[in-house]
VOGU-3710 file (C-alpha; in Angstrom, 3 decimals, decimal comma):
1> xxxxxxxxxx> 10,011/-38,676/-35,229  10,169/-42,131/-36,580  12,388/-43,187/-33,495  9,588/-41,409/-31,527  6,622/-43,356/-33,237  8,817/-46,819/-32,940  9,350/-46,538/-29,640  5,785/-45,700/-28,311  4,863/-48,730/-30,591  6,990/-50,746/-28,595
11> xxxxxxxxxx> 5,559/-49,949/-25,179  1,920/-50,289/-26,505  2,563/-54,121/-27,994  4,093/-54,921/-24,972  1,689/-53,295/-22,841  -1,273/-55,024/-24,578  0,408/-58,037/-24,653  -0,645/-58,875/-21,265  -4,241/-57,449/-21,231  -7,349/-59,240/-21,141
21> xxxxxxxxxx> -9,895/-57,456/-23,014  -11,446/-55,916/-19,956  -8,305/-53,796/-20,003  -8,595/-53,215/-23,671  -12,078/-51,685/-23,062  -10,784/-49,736/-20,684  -7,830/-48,183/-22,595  -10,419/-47,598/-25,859  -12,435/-45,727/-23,368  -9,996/-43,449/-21,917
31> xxxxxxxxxx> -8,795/-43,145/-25,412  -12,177/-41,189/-26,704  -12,894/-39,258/-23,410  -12,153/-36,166/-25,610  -16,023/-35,581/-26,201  -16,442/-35,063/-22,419  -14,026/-32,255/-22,440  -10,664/-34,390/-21,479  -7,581/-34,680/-23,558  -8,329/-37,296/-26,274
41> xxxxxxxxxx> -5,587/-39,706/-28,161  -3,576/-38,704/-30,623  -4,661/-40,423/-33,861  -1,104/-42,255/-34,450  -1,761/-43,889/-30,754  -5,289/-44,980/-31,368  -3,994/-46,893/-34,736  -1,043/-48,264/-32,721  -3,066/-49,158/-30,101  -5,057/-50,994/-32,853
51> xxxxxxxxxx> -2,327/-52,574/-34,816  -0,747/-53,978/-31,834  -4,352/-55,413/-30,747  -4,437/-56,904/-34,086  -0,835/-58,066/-34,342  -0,799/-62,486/-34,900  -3,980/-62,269/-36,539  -3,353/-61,844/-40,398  -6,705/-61,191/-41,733  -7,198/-58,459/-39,025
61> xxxxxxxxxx> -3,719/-56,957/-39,800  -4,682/-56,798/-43,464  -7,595/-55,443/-42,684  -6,106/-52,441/-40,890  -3,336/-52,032/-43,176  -6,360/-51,455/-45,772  -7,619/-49,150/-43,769  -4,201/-47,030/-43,260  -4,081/-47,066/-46,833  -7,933/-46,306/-47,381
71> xxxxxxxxxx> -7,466/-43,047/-45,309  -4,233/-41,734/-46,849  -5,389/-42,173/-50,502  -9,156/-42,578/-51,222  -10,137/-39,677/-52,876  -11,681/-38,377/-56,787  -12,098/-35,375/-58,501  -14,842/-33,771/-57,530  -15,989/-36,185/-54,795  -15,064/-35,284/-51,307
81> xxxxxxxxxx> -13,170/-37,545/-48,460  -14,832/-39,804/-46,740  -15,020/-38,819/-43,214  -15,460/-42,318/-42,173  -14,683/-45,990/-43,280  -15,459/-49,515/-41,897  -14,187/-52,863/-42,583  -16,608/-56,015/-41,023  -15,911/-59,406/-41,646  -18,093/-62,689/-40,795
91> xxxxxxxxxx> -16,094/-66,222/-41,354  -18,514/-68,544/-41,633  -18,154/-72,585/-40,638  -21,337/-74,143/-41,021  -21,925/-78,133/-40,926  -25,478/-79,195/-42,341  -27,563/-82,363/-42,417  -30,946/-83,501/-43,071  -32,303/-86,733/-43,280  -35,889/-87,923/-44,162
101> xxxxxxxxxx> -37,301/-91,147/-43,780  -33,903/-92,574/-42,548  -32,248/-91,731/-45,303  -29,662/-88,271/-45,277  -30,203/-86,152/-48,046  -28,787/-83,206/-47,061  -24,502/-83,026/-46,127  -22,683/-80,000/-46,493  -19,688/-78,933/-44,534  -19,102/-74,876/-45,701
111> xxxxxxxxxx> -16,655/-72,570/-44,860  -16,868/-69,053/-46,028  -15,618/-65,509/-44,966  -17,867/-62,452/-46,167  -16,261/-58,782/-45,993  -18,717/-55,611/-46,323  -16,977/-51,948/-46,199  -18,788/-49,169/-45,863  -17,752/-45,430/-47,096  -19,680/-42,463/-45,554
121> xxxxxxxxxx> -19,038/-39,373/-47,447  -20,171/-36,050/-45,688  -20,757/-35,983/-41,891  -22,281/-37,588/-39,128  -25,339/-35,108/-39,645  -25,782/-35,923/-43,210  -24,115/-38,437/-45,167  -23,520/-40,710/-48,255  -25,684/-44,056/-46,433  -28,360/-43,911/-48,783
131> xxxxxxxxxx> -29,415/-46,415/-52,008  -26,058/-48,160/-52,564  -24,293/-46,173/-50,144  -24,930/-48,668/-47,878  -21,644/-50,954/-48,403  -20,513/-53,366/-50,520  -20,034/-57,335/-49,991  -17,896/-59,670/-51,312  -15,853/-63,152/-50,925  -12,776/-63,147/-49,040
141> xxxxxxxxxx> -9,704/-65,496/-49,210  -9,684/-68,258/-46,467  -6,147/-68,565/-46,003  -4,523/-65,436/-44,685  -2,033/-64,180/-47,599  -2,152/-60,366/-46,969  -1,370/-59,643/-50,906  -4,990/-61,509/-51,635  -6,690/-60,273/-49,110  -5,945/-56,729/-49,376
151> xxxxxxxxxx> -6,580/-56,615/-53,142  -10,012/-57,683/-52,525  -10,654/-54,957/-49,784  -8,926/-52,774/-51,767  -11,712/-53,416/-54,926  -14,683/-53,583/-52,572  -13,371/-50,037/-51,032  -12,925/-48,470/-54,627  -16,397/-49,869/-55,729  -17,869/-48,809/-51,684
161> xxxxxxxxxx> -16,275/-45,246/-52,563  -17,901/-44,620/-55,945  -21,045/-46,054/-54,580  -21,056/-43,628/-51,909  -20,292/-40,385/-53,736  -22,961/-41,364/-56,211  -25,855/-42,113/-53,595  -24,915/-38,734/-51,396  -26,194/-37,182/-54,658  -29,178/-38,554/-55,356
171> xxxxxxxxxx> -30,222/-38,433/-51,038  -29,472/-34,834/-51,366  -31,354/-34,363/-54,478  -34,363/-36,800/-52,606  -34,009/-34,033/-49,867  -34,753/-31,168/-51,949  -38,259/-32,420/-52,450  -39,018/-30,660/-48,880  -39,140/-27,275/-47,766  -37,331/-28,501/-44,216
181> xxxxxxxxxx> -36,283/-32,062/-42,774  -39,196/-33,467/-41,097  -37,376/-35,839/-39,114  -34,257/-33,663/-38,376  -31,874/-36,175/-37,124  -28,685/-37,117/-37,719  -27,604/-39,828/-39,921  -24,894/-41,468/-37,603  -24,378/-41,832/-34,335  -21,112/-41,171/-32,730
191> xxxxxxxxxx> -19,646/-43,677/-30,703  -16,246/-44,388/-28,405  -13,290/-45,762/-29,761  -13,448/-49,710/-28,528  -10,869/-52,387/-28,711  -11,831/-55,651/-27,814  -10,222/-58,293/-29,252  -11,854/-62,028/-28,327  -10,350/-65,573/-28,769  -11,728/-67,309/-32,457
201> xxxxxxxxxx> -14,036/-69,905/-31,751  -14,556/-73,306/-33,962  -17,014/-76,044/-34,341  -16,955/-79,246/-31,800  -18,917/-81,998/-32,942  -18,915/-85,562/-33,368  -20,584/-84,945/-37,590  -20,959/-88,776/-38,305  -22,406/-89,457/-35,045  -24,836/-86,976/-35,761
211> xxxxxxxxxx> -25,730/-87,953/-39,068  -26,497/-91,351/-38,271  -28,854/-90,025/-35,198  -30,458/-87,893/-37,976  -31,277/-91,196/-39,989  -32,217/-93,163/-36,789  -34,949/-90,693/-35,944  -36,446/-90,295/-39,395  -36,751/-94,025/-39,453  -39,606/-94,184/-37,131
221> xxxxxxxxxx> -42,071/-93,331/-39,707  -42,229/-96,818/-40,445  -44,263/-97,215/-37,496  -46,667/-94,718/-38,086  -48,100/-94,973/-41,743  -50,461/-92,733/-41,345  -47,957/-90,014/-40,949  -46,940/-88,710/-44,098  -43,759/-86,807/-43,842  -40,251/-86,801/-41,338
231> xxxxxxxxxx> -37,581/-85,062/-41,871  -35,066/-84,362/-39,416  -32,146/-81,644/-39,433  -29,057/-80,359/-37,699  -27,165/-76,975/-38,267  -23,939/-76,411/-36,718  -22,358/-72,923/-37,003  -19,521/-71,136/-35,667  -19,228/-67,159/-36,793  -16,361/-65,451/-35,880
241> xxxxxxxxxx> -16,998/-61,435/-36,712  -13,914/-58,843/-37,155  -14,465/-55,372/-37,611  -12,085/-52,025/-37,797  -13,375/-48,472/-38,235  -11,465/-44,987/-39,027  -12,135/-44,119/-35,656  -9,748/-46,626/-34,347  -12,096/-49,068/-33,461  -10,948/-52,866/-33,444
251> xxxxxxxxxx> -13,112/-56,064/-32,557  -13,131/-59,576/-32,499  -16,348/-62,111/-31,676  -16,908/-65,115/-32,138  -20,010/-67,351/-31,282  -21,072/-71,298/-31,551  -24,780/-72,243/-32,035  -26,052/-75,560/-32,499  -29,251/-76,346/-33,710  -31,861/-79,749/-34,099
261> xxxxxxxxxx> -35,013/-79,215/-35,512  -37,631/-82,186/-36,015  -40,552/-82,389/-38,504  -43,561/-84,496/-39,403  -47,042/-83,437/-41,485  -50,284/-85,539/-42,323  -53,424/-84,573/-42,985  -57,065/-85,509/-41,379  -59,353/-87,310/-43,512  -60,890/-84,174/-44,176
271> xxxxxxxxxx> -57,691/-83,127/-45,915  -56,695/-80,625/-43,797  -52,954/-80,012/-42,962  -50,969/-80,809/-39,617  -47,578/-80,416/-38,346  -45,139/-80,666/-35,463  -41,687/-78,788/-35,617  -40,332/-79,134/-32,635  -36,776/-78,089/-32,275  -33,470/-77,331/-30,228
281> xxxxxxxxxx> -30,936/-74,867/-30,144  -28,229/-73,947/-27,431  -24,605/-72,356/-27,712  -23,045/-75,525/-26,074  -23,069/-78,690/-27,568  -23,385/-80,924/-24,550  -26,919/-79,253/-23,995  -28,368/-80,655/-27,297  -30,283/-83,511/-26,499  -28,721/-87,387/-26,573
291> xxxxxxxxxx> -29,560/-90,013/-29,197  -32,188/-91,366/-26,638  -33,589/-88,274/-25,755  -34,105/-87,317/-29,434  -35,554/-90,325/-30,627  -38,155/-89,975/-27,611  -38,931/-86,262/-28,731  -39,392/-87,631/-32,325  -41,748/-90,661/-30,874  -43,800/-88,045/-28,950
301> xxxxxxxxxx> -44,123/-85,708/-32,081  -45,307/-88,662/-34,819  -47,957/-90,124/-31,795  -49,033/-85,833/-31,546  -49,331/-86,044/-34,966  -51,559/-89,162/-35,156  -53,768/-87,634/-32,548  -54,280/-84,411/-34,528  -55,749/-86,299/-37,426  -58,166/-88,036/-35,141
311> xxxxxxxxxx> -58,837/-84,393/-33,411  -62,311/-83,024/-33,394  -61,896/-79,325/-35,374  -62,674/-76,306/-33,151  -66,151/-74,612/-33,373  -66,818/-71,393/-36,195  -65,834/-69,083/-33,325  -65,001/-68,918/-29,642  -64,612/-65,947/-27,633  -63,355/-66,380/-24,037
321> xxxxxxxxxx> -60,114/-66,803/-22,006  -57,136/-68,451/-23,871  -53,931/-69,541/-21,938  -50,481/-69,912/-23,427  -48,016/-71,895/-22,480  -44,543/-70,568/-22,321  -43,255/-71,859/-25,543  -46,424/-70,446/-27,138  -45,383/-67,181/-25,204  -42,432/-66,727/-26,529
331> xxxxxxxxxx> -43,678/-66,817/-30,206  -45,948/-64,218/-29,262  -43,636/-62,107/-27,179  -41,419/-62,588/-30,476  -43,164/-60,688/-32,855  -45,643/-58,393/-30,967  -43,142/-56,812/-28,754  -39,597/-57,866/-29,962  -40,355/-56,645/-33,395  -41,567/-53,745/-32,057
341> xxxxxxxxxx> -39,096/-52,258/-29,930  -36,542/-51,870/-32,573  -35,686/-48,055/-33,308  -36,041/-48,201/-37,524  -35,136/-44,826/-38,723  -37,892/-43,751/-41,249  -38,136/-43,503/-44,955  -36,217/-40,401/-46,125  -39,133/-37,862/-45,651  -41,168/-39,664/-43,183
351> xxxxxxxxxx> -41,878/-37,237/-39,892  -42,645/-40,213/-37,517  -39,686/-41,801/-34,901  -40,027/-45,034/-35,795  -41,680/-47,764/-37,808  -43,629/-50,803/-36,335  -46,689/-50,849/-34,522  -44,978/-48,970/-30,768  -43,964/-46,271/-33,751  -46,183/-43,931/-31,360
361> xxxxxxxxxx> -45,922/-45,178/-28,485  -43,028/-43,895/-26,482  -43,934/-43,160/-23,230  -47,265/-44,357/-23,461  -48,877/-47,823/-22,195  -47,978/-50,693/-24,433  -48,368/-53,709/-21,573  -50,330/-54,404/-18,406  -48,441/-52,255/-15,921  -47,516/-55,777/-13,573
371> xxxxxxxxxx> -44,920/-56,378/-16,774  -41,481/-54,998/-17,707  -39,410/-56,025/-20,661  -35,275/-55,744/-20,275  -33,048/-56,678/-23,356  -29,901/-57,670/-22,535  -27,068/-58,894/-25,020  -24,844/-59,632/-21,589  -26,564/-62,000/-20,373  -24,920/-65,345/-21,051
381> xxxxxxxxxx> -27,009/-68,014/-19,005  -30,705/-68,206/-17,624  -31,306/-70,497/-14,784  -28,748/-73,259/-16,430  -29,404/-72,798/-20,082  -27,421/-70,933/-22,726  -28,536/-68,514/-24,523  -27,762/-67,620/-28,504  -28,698/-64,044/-28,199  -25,713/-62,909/-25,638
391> xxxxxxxxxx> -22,746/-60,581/-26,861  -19,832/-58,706/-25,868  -19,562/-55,990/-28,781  -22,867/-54,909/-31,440  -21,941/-55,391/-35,473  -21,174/-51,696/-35,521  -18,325/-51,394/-32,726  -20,457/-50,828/-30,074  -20,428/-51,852/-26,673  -22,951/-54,444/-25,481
401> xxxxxxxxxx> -25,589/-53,105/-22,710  -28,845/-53,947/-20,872  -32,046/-51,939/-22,089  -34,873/-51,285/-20,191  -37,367/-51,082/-23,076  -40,558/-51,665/-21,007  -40,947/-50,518/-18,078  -44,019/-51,282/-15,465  -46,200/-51,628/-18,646  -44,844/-48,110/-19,792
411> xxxxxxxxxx> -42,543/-48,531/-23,339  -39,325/-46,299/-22,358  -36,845/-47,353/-24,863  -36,294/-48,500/-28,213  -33,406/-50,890/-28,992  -30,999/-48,467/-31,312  -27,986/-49,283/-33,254  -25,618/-46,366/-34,959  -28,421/-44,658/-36,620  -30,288/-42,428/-34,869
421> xxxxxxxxxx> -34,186/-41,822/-34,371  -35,967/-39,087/-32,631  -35,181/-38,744/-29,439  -32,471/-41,390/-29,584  -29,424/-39,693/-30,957  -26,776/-42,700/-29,567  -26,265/-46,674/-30,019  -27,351/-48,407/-27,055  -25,102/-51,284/-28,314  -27,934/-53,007/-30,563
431> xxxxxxxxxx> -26,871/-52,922/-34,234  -26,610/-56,343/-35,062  -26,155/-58,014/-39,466  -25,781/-61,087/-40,888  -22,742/-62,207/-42,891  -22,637/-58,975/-45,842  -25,764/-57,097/-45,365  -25,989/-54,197/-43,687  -26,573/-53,410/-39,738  -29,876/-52,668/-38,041
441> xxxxxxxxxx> -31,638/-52,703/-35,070  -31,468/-55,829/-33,422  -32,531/-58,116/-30,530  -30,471/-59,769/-28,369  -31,788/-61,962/-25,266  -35,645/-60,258/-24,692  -36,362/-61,000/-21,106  -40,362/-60,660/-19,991  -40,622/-59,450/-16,336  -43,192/-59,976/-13,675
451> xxxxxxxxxx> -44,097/-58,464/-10,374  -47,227/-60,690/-10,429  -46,041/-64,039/-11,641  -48,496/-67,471/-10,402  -47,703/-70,788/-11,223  -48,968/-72,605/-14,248  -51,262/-74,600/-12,333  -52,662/-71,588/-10,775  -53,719/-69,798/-14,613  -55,332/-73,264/-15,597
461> xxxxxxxxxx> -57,533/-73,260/-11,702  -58,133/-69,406/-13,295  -59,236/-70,244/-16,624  -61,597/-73,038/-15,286  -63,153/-70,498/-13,059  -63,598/-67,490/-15,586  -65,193/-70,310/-18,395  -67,381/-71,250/-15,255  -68,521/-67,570/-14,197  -69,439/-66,771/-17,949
471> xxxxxxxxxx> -71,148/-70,322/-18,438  -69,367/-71,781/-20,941  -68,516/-75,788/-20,909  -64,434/-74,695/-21,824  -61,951/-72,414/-22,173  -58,078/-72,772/-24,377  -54,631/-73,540/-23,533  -51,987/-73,177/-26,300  -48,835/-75,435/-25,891  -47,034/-74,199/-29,257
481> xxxxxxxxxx> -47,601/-71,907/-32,087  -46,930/-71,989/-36,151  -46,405/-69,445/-38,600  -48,520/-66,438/-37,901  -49,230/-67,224/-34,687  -51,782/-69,669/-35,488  -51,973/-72,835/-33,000  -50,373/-76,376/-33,659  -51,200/-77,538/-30,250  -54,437/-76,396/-29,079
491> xxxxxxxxxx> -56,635/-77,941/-26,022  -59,703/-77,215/-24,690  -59,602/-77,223/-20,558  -62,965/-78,105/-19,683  -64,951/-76,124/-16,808  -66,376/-79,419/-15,031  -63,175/-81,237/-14,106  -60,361/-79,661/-15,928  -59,833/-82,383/-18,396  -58,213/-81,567/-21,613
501> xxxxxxxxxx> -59,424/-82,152/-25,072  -56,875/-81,430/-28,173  -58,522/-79,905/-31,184  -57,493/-78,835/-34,728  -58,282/-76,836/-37,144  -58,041/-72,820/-35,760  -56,845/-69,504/-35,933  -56,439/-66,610/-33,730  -57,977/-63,096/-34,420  -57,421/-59,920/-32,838
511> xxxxxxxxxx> -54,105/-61,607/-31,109  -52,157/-58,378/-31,549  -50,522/-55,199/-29,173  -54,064/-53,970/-28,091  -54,926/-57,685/-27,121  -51,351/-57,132/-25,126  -52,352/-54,208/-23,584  -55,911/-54,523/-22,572  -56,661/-58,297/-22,600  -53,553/-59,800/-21,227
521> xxxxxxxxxx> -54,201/-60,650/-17,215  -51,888/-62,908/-15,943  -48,384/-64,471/-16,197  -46,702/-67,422/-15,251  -43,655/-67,683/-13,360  -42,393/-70,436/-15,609  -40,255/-68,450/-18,109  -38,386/-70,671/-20,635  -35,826/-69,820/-22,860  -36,549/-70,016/-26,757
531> xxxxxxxxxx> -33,268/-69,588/-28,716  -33,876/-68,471/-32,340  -31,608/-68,448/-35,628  -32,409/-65,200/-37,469  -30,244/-63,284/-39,491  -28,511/-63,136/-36,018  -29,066/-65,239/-33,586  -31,852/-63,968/-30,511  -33,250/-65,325/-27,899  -36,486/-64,857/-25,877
541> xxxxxxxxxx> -37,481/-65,642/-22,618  -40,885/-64,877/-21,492  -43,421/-67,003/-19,275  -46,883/-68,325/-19,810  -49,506/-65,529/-20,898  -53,154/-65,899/-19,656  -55,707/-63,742/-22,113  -59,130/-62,747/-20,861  -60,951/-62,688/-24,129  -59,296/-64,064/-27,297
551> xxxxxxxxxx> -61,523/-64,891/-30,082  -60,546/-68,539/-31,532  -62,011/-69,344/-35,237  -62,176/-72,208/-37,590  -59,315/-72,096/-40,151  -60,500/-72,004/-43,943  -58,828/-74,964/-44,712  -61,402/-75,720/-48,684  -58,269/-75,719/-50,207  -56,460/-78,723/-48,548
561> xxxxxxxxxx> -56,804/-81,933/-50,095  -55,788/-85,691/-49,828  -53,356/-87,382/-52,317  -55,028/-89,219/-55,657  -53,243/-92,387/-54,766  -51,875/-93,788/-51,913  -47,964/-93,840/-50,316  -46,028/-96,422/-51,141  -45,724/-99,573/-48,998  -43,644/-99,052/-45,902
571> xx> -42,041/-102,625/-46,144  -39,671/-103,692/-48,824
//
């Protein structure tokens, strides 16, 4: 038998040895097709399979050889098998910079690898993920000697283990507290057996060069003493994510962001508070912008500042059409629909599907019915520009895939990782975590779709005309957005000859998903992508919005006030 198993290991290394990982999808697939009634893989192939995938990469080889050992020998008295164990790793390269009036203060070059196992004790209906069931995290060695390596899995897996059997007791005993489930689904989704094993990626960037752009930019404040703060920062990052399963599931990712973000405050003599934070981020570095084109973007973001202070504040209360640009757009799109479409499982106890505001709203109107909204991880490019959001495989193992989660205004889908909701008892490849915590539903690249899409110039003609029919002098464009939504850039477009006038000083209210549904009108065909570091990096493309009615206030801004003394002189 051991002739038997050596030889079929033989024929799978070399027969993997010469597949790209197309092919490698391909053979985890037709390994699984048991569920559909075929003849499925025996075990020992599926961990061949896996060990030759992994074979010439030592931290995935210890990995699995942890897992061999995990499934032969974890078990206590009176605490059952587990029936499933996983093994996810994030190495970590992050460079770091900041530099404030042209001086860095901020340098860190970090290098880090982050292993969380999980132990699910029970079944896929109910199990152990509950409390501190949900994994354990700790520090991995860099280097690759299998000895260290495996003795840390091996503690995390103990501690994961104990963890598990302890938290299985206290979900069941949380359980008891009702007379039936209220939310009878299961707790884990099955999914395929996948092997997909991706080149490593690393960091390529010139650091010093960027360092000394960093100080270059921040030393334009000298030239504008009225602003009082500039800071400018750069984030580098390349994450390269391994993960093996008990069901013979073996990945490999890895992804490059790179990230500038500029920033400058004052405040009006009034005291109140302004700020510009404008910022890039791409997954190539030749698309960041050059030294020239960043100081220009810094020149143009210290003279928006100035203007702000000098800014007339907006009236008590407006209430009339408001356009938004597409970077506005996307901020909105962000975190009225894209935080919304995500398929949370419920509290234990908790009858409803979901959480978030679309909780009930499957199947029901949630946009104007000229809009669609498509997620899809897959998508690698949009008209020229990367995007941060794309991948191959989800956190959990799963496949990557295009979801239709809005559809002609309609919401049809929730984005769903390997726990289940109501209604949605399978991953649709979307569970997504940071370095050590613990997967969830996640966005990838959120799309916004139009069948009615008119040019920019076209919603601003519209505007003028709607502030006209209803009498009023102006209506509001938005170029960007803050925290909460609130406006940074805000003009008034005025009725008689279109001229705009920038204003300070408001806030939005009502802007939430029954403004989307009911006051939304128009959309530009403009879309621009907005790429985002989260706990994992997204990215959102949507066009400019036109409202009908929005109501703009004045900001309570009583508790802003000017420095006692004044800033130091600018000149030595």
């Amino acid at each position: 038998m051991k002739n038997l198993h050596q030889a079929t290991a033989l024929r799978v290394s070399r027969r993997l040895a010469g597949m790209t990982i197309v092919a490698l999808l391909a053979l985890s697939a037709a390994a699984s097709r048991g569920e559909s009634g075929e003849s499925k893989a025996p075990p020992d192939a599926v961990m061949i399979a896996a060990h030759a995938a992994a074979k010439g990469d030592g931290l995935l080889e210890a990995l699995l050889t942890e897992l061999d050992r995990s499934k032969a020998q974890l078990k206590m008295d009176q605490v059952q098998a587990p029936y499933y164990v996983e093994y996810r790793v994030n190495e970590m390269e992050n460079i770091d910079a900041e530099a404030a009036f042209g001086a860095l203060r901020e340098n860190q070059h970090v290098h880090y690898r982050m292993l969380r196992v999980v132990v699910r004790i029970g079944d896929y209906e109910q199990d152990s993920y509950f409390g501190r069931g949900q994994g354990e995290s700790t520090i991995l060695p860099l280097d690759n000697d299998p000895i260290a390596l495996r003795h840390q899995i091996w503690l995390a897996t103990d501690d994961a283990y104990k963890a598990a059997g302890q938290a299985l007791a206290e979900k069941q005993a949380a359980m008891k507290q009702f007379s039936s489930d209220p939310n009878p689904v299961d707790d884990f989704a099955k999914a395929p057996q996948l092997i997909a094993v991706e080149p490593t990626v690393s960091l390529k960037i010139d650091e010093e060069a960027w360092k000394k752009t960093l100080e270059d930019v921040t030393s334009l404040y000298k030239q504008y003493p009225d602003v009082q703060s500039v800071t400018a920062s750069a984030r580098f990052s390349a994450a390269n994510e391994y993960l093996v399963n008990s069901e013979g599931t073996v990945t490999r990712s890895g992804k490059t962001t790179y990230s500038v973000q500029l920033s400058s405050s004052a405040q009006a003599a009034d005291g109140m508070r302004l700020s510009r934070t404008p910022a890039f981020m791409v997954a190539r570095p030749e698309e960041l912008p050059t030294r020239d084109a960043l100081m220009g973007e810094a020149k143009k973001m210290l003279e928006t500042v100035v203007a702000l202070r000098q800014a007339p504040i907006v009236e008590e209360e407006y209430r009339g059409p408001v356009l938004f640009a597409a970077d506005a757009a996307d901020d909105i799109v962000a975190s009225l629909i894209g935080q919304n479409v995500l398929g949370q499982k419920p509290q234990v106890g908790k009858p409803n599907r979901t959480t978030g505001a679309f909780a009930t709203s499957y199947k029901t109107r949630v946009l104007p019915n000229f809009l669609s909204v498509v997620d899809d991880p897959t998508l690698r490019d949009f008209l020229g520009k990367s995007v941060v959001g794309s991948y191959a495989v989800d956190s959990e193992g799963v496949k990557a895939q295009a979801v239709n989660t809005v559809e002609n205004g309609m919401l049809t889908n929730y984005l769903i990782g390997r726990q289940p909701i109501r209604d949605f008892a399978a991953s649709n490849g979307h569970g997504r975590a940071g370095p050590g915590s613990f997967p969830g539903p996640s966005l990838g690249v959120l799309l916004v779709k139009s069948s009615e899409a008119q040019s920019p110039e076209e919603l601003k003609k519209k505007v003028i005309q709607m502030v006209t029919d209803q009498g009023k002098p102006y209506g509001y464009r938005v170029e960007t957005l803050g925290p909460g939504n609130s406006p940074r850039l805000l003009y008034r477009v005025y009725a008689k000859d279109g001229h705009e006038e920038l204003v300070r000083g408001a806030v939005f209210n009502e802007l939430d998903v029954r403004a989307l549904r009911s006051d939304l009108i128009a959309v530009g065909n403009d879309p621009l992508v907005s790429n985002r570091a989260l706990a994992t990096p997204t990215t959102i493309i949507s066009p400019s919005l036109l409202f009908d009615e929005l109501e703009v206030k004045r900001a309570d801004t009583s508790k802003d006030k000017l420095p006692d003394y004044p800033a130091p002189p600018l000149k030595k």
